[in-house]
Structure formats: structure tokens, C-alpha cells
C-alpha positions as CSV (number, residue, x, y, z in Angstrom):
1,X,13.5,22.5,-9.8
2,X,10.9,20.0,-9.3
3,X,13.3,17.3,-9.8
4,X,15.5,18.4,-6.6
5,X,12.4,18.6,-4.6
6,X,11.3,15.2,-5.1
7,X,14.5,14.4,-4.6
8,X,14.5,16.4,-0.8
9,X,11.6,15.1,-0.1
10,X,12.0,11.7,-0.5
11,X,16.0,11.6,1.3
12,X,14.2,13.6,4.2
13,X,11.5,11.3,4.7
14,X,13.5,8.2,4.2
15,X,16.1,9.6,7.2
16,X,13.2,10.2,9.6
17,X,11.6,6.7,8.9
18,X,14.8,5.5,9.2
19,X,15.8,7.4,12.6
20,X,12.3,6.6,13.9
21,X,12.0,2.8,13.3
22,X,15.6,2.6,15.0
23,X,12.9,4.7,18.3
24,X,10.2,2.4,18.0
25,X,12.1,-0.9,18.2
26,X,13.9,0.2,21.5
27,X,10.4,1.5,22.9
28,X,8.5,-1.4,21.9
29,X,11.0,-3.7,23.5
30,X,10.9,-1.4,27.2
31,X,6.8,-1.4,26.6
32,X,6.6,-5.0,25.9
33,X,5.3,-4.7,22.6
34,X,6.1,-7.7,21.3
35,X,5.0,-10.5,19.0
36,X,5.8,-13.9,20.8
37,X,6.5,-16.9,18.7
38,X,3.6,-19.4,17.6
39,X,2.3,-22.2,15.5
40,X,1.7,-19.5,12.5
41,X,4.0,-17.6,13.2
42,X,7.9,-17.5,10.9
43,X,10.3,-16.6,14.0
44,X,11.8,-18.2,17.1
45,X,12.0,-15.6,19.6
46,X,9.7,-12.6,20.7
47,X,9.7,-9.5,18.1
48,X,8.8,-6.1,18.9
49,X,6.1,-4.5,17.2
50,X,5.6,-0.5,17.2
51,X,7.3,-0.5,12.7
52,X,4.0,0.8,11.8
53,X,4.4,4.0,14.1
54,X,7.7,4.9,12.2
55,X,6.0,4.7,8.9
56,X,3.3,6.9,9.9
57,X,4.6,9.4,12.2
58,X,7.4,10.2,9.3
59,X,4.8,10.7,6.7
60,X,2.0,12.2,8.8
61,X,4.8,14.8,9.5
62,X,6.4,15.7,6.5
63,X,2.8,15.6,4.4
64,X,1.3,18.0,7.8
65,X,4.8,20.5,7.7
66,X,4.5,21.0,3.9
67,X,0.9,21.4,3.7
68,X,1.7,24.1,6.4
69,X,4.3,25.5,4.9
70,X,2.0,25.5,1.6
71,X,-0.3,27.7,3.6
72,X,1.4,30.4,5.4
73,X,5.1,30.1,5.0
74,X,5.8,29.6,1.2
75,X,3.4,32.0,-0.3
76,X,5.1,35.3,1.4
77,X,8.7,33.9,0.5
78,X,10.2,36.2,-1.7
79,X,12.5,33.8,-3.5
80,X,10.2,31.4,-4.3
81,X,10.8,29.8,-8.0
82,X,7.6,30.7,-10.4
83,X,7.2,27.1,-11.1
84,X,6.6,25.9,-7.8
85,X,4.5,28.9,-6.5
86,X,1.8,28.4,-9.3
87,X,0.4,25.4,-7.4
88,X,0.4,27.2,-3.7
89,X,-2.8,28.8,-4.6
90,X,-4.7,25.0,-5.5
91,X,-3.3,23.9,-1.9
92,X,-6.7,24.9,-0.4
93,X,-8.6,23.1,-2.8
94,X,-7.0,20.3,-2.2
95,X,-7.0,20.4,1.5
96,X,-10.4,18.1,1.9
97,X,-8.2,15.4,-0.1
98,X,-5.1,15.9,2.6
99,X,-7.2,16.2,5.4
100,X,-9.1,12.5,4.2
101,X,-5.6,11.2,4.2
102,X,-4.0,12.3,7.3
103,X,-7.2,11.5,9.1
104,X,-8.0,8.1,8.0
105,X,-4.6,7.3,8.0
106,X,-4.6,7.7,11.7
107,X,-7.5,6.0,12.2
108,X,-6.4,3.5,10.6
109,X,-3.3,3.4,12.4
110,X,-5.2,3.6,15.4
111,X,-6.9,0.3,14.7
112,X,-4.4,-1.7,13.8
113,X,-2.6,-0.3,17.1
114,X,-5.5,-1.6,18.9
115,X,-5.6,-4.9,17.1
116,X,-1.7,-5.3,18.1
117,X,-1.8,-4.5,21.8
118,X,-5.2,-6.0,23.0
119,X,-6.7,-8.2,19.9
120,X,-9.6,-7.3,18.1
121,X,-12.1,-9.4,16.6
122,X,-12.1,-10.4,12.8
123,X,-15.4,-7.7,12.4
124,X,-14.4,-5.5,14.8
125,X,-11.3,-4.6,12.7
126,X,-13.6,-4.9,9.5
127,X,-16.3,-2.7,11.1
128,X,-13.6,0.2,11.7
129,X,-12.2,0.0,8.2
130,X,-15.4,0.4,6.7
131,X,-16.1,3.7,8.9
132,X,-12.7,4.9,8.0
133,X,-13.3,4.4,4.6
134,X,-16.8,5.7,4.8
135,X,-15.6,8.7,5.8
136,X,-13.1,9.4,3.3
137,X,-16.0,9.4,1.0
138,X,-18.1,11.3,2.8
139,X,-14.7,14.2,3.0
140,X,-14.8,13.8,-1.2
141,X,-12.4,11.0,-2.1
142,X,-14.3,8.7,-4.2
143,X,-14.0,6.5,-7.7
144,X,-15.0,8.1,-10.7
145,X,-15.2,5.4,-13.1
146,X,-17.6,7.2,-15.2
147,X,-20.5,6.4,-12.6
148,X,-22.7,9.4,-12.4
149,X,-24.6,7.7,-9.3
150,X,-23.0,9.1,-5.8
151,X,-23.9,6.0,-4.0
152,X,-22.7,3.5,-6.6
153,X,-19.3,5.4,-6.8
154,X,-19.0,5.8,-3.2
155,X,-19.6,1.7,-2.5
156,X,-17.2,0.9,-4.7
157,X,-14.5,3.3,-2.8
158,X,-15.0,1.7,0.2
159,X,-15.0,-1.8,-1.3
160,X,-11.9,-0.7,-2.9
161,X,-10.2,0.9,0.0
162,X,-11.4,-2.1,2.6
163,X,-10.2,-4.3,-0.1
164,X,-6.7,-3.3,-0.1
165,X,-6.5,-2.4,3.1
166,X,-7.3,-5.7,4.4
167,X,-4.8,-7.3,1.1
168,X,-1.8,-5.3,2.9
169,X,-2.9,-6.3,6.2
170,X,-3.2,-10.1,4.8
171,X,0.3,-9.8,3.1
172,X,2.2,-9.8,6.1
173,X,3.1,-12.3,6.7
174,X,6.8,-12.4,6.2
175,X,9.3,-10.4,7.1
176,X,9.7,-7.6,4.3
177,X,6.8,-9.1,2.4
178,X,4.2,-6.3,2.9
179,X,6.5,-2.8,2.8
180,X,8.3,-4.3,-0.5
181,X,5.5,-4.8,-2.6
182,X,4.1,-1.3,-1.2
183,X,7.0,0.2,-2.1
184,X,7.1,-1.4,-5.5
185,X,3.5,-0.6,-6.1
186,X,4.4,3.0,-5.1
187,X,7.2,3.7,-7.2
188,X,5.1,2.0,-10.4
189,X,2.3,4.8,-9.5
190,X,5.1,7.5,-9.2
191,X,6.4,6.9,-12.6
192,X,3.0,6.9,-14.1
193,X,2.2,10.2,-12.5
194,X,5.6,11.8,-13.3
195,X,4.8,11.2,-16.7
196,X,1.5,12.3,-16.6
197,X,2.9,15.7,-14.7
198,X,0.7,14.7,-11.7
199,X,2.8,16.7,-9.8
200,X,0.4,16.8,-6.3
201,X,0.1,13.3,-6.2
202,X,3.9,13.1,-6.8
203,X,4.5,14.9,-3.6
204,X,2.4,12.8,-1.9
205,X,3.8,9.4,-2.9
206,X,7.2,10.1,-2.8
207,X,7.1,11.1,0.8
208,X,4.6,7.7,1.3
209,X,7.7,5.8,-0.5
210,X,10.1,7.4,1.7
211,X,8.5,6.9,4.8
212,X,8.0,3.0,3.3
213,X,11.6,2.2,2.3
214,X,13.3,4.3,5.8
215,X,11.6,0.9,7.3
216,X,12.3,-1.4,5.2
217,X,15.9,-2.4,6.1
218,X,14.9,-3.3,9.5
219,X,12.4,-5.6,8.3
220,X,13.7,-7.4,5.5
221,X,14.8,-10.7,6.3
222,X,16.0,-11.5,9.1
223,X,14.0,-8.7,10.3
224,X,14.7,-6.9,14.0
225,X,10.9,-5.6,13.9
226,X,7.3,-6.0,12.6
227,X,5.0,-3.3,11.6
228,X,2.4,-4.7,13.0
229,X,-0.9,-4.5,11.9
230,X,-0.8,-0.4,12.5
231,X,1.6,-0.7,9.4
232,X,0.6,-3.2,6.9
233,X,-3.1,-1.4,7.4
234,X,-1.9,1.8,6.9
235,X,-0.1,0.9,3.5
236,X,-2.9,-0.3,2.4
237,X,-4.9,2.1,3.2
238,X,-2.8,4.6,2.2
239,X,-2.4,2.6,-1.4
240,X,-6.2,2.4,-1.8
241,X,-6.4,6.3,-1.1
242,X,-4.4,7.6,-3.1
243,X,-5.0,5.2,-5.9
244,X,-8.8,6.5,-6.1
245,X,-7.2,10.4,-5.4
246,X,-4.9,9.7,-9.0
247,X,-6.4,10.1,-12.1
248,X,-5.3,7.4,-14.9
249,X,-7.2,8.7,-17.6
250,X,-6.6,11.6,-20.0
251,X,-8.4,13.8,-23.1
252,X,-7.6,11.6,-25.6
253,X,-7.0,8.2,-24.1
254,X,-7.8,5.3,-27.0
255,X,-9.7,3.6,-24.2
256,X,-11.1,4.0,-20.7
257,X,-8.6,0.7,-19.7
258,X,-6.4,3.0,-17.9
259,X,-8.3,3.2,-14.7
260,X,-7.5,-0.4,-14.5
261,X,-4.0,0.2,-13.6
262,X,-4.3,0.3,-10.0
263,X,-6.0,-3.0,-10.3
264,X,-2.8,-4.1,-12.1
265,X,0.3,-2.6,-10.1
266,X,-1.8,-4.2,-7.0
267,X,-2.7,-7.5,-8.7
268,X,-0.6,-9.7,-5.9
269,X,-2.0,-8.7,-3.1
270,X,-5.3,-8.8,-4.5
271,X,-4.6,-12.3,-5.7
272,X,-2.9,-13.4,-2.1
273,X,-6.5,-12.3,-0.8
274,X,-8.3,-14.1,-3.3
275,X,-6.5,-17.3,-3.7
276,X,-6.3,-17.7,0.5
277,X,-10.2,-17.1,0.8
278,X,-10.9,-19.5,-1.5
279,X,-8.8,-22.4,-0.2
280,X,-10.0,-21.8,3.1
281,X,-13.6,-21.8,1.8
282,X,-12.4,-25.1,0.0
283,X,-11.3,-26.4,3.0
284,X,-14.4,-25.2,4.9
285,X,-13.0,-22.9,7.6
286,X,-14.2,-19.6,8.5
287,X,-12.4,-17.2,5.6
288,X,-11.1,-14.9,8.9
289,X,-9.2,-17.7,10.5
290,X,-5.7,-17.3,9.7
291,X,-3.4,-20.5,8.4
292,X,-0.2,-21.0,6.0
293,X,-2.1,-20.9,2.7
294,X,-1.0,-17.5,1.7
295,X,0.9,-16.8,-1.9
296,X,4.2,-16.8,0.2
297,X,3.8,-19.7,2.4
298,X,2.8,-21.8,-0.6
299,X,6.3,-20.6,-2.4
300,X,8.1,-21.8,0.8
301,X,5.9,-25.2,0.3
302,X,7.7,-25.4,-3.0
303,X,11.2,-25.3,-1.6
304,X,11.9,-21.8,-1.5
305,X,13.3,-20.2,1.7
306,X,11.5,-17.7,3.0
307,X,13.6,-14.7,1.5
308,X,13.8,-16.3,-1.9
309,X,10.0,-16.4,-1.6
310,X,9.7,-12.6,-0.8
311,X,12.0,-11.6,-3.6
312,X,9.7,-14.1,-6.3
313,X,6.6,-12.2,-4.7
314,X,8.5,-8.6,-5.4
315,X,9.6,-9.6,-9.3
316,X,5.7,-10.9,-9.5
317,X,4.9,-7.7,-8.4
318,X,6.9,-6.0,-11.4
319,X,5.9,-8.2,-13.9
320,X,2.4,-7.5,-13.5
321,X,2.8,-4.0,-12.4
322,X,4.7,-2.6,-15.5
323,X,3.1,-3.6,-18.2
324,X,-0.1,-2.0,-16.8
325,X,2.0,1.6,-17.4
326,X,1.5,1.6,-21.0
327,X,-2.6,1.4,-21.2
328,X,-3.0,5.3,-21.1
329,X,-1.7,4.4,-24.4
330,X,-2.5,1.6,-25.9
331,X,-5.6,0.4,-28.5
332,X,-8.0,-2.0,-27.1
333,X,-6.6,-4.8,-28.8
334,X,-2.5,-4.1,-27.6
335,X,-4.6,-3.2,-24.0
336,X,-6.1,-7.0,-23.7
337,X,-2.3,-8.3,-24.4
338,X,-1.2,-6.7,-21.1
339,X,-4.6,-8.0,-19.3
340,X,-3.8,-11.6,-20.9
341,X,0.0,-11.7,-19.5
342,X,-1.0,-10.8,-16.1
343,X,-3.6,-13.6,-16.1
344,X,-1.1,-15.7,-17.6
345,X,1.7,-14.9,-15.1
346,X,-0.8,-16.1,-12.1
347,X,-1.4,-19.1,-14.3
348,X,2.1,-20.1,-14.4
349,X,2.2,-19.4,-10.3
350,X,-0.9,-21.7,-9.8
351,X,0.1,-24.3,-12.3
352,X,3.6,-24.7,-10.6
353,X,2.3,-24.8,-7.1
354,X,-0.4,-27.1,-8.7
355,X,3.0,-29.3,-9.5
356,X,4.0,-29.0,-6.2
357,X,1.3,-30.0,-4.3
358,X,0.6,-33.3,-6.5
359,X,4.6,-34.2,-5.7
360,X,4.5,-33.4,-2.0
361,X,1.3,-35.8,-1.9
């Protein structure tokens, strides 16, 4: 039964992203939202902003309709199967943990709208992620991580959730780049949680994939819009959320290393982030001021057109990402194997562009 819900769920929210992208183009275009060519920037001609919207009005309103329905419709239906009407009764417990969501979420959204129409500063933008994220801590959604000390957990939420949120906001940078590897990321967490019969946060990320991949096709290359920041910081966001809302380890567990495998599924962002910071640090420019030194623009440095870039960026994003689904388990030993390819993959990557550089020179 569960199965065919997903399934609904995930077809329904795909169609309205879809429908709704196909909206926000045309009204971006009669607003004059638009994102005009420059020296940074990958396109030719002015593109129109507004993909975000379509990504989080289709979630906001299929997460809002079923947690509604959850409430007062489902529970007096009379033909309601036993298996799904067990978990109407934990919908109010969980409702501090929606509420988090769809309320940072459009905060979020609300920020990078902001940013897109009228520019906001580097700390500006920074400032409201880390109320956002301060306040999803403050409605209950924090890291566990065996930390005892509220304070200590809730820091490193916010780091956590500011961290990815800015990594997804960093990521794109070419068209389809960003909404691929968060729909990548998303379906690696949804396989982890189907097996672990995480069945709320199943719900919950299979509308966020939907709502994800409905946009995708306009924005893979050559894309016909941009999400904007509104979109790539609500992925993140979202991603951070809901990676801190999972739980990744069990009763039972050889070893603790699971809760390492959101750090894993979203090691190329993290690494984009890293890796640009520190060239521009090298290069001793302010680590806010953009330039063409991200993961992807060094791959197109190497020879590779821009979609074969954003396609070596997605497999990256498997390689790293799947191997982190067997720690729940795995021995400590067999555990360090997976943490040593993923260092090694991103050795291979810097080695190669290593190569590159010294040839180009």
C-alpha cells in the first residue's frame, strides 16, 4: 500500500513542479525577472529567474494538503487501510518538525527571492540564513550526535544547515548543476530510509524529489530558466533539514559511523565550497567574491563542455554517495574503506585538475 503511495506522491508532485516551472518562466519573462548576461556568467542572452518558486510552491503544497488531510480528513475515512492509519495519530507529534520545514523553507525562499530581485549583500544573505536556521532549532530540529549539551548540538545544526545551504546556493552555477546533485542526494537518502522503514521522512523526501526533478528538465542544459537563488537555497536548506530530521543510526549499529552519511551523500557540494574558499583565500580575495574556480568551472578548464562537466559532477556524486549506504552496517575497519574511497575519489579529481593546470601553464 505504501509502495503506491510513494508512488502518488511522487507523479503528483513532479506534474505540479512541472506545470508550475512552465508558470513561472512566462511570468518571470512579463515581470522582468531576468538574469542578464555577464563576465561570470555561462549564457548569451537574458534568462528568466522565478525556477525556485516552482520548486517550492509544489512542495510547500503537497507537504501543507497532506499534513491537512493527516489531521482532519483521513482519520474519519472509513476506508482507510490499517497500515496507513496507525501513523495519523504521530502526525501531531510531528507537526513542530513540519511546521520548522514549511516555515524556514519560506524564509529561505524569501531571501533568496530578495537576493534575486534587488541584491543583497554577502552578510546580509548570511545573517538571514543563520536566523532561519536558528529558528529551526529553537522549533526542535537539532543534531543529535550523541551531544548531551543543547547549545553545542544546536551550533552545530545551524553550522550544518548554513553550511549546505550556502554549498547549494554555491553549486549553481551551471545549468542543471545544483537540482541534479539534489536530486541525487535525495534519492540516496530515500533508499536509506526505505530500508530503514523511515516511512515519515519517506513522505517527505519523495515529494522534495518530486518537486526537484518536475524542474529539472527546464534547466538541464541548455536550460530555458534559473532557479535563482530562491531555489538553489531552498535545496539546500531543505537537504540540511531533513538530513538532521533522519535518523542514521539504529539499536545495534557496529558503530556510531552512520551519522556520517549525510556528510557523504553531500560530499561534492561540501567539497565545491571548500576547495573554492580556499583558492580564493590562496589567491587573496575576499572568500564572498564570486569567480570561475568552482568544481565545475575547473572541469570545463580541463576540456570538458559544460554538460559533460555537470554529468562528471552527478556520477561524482554517486560514487561518493553510495558507498556511504552500507555504514549502518559495517565494522569499523570495512567503515574506514568507504571513508578512504571517498577521500580517494577527490584525490583523483584534484590530481587530474592538478595535471591540467601545469599543461595549460
Amino acid at each position: 500500500m505504501w509502495d503506491l503511495i510513494f508512488l502518488f506522491l511522487f507523479i503528483l508532485t513532479f506534474l505540479i513542479s512541472f506545470i508550475f516551472t512552465r508558470i513561472c518562466r512566462s511570468l518571470a519573462i512579463k515581470l522582468n525577472v531576468v538574469d542578464h548576461p555577464g563576465e561570470r556568467k555561462i549564457h548569451f542572452e537574458p534568462k528568466p529567474y522565478l525556477g525556485g518558486l516552482a520548486i517550492y510552491a509544489s512542495m510547500t503544497l503537497i507537504l501543507g494538503l497532506g499534513v491537512l488531510g493527516a489531521l482532519y480528513f483521513f482519520p474519519n475515512y472509513p476506508g482507510l487501510p490499517r497500515e496507513v492509519a496507525v501513523y495519523l495519530p504521530n502526525v501531531h507529534k510531528k507537526l513542530p518538525e513540519i511546521i520548522a520545514l514549511l516555515l524556514g523553507g519560506t524564509l529561505i525562499f524569501l531571501l533568496g527571492l530578495v537576493d534575486d530581485i534587488k541584491r543583497l549583500s554577502p552578510i546580509q544573505k548570511l545573517a538571514g540564513q543563520i536566523v532561519v536556521a536558528i529558528l529551526v532549532v529553537v522549533l526542535g530540529i537539532r543534531l543529535d550526535l550523541f551531544i548531551n549539551n543543547y547549545l553545542i548540538s544546536g551550533f552545530l545544526t545551524v553550522l550544518w544547515i548554513v553550511a549546505i545551504t550556502n554549498a547549494f546556493n554555491l553549486m549553481d552555477n551551471m545549468d542543471g548543476l545544483s537540482a541534479g546533485v539534489s536530486a541525487i542526494a535525495t534519492i540516496l537518502f530515500i533508499w536509506f530510509s526505505y530500508q530503514a522503514g523511515h516511512t515519515y521522512m519517506l513522505l517527505i523526501l519523495i515529494v522534495f524529489l518530486g518537486s526537484t526533478l518536475g524542474f529539472l528538465p527546464y534547466n538541464f542544459p541548455t536550460s530555458s530558466i534559473f532557479m535563482g537563488d530562491a531555489g538553489s537555497m531552498f535545496l539546500g536548506f531543505q537537504l540540511g533539514t531533513l538530513t538532521v530530521l533522519n535518523s542514521y543510526y539504529y539499536q545495534g549499529s557496529p558503530t556510531h559511523l552512520p551519522i556520517m552519511l549525510p556528510f557523504f551523500v553531500l560530499s561534492v557540494p561540501l567539497f565545491d565550497t571548500l576547495t573554492v574558499i580556499a583558492i580564493r583565500l590562496y589567491n587573496r580575495k575576499p572568500i564572498y567574491q564570486g569567480d570561475n574556480n568552482h568544481f565545475s568551472h575547473r572541469l570545463v578548464a580541463l576540456g570538458l563542455t559544460q554538460k559533460q562537466a555537470v554529468l562528471c559532477i552527478y556520477l561524482v556524486t554517486v560514487c561518493t554517495g553510495t558507498g556511504a549506504l552500507l555504514l549502518r552496517k559495517l565494522e569499523l575497519k570495512e567503515s574506514l574503506l568507504i571513508f578512504a574511497q571517498m577521500i580517494a575519489i577527490f584525490a583523483i579529481i584534484a590530481l587530474l585538475e592538478y595535471s591540467g593546470r601545469h599543461q595549460n601553464k
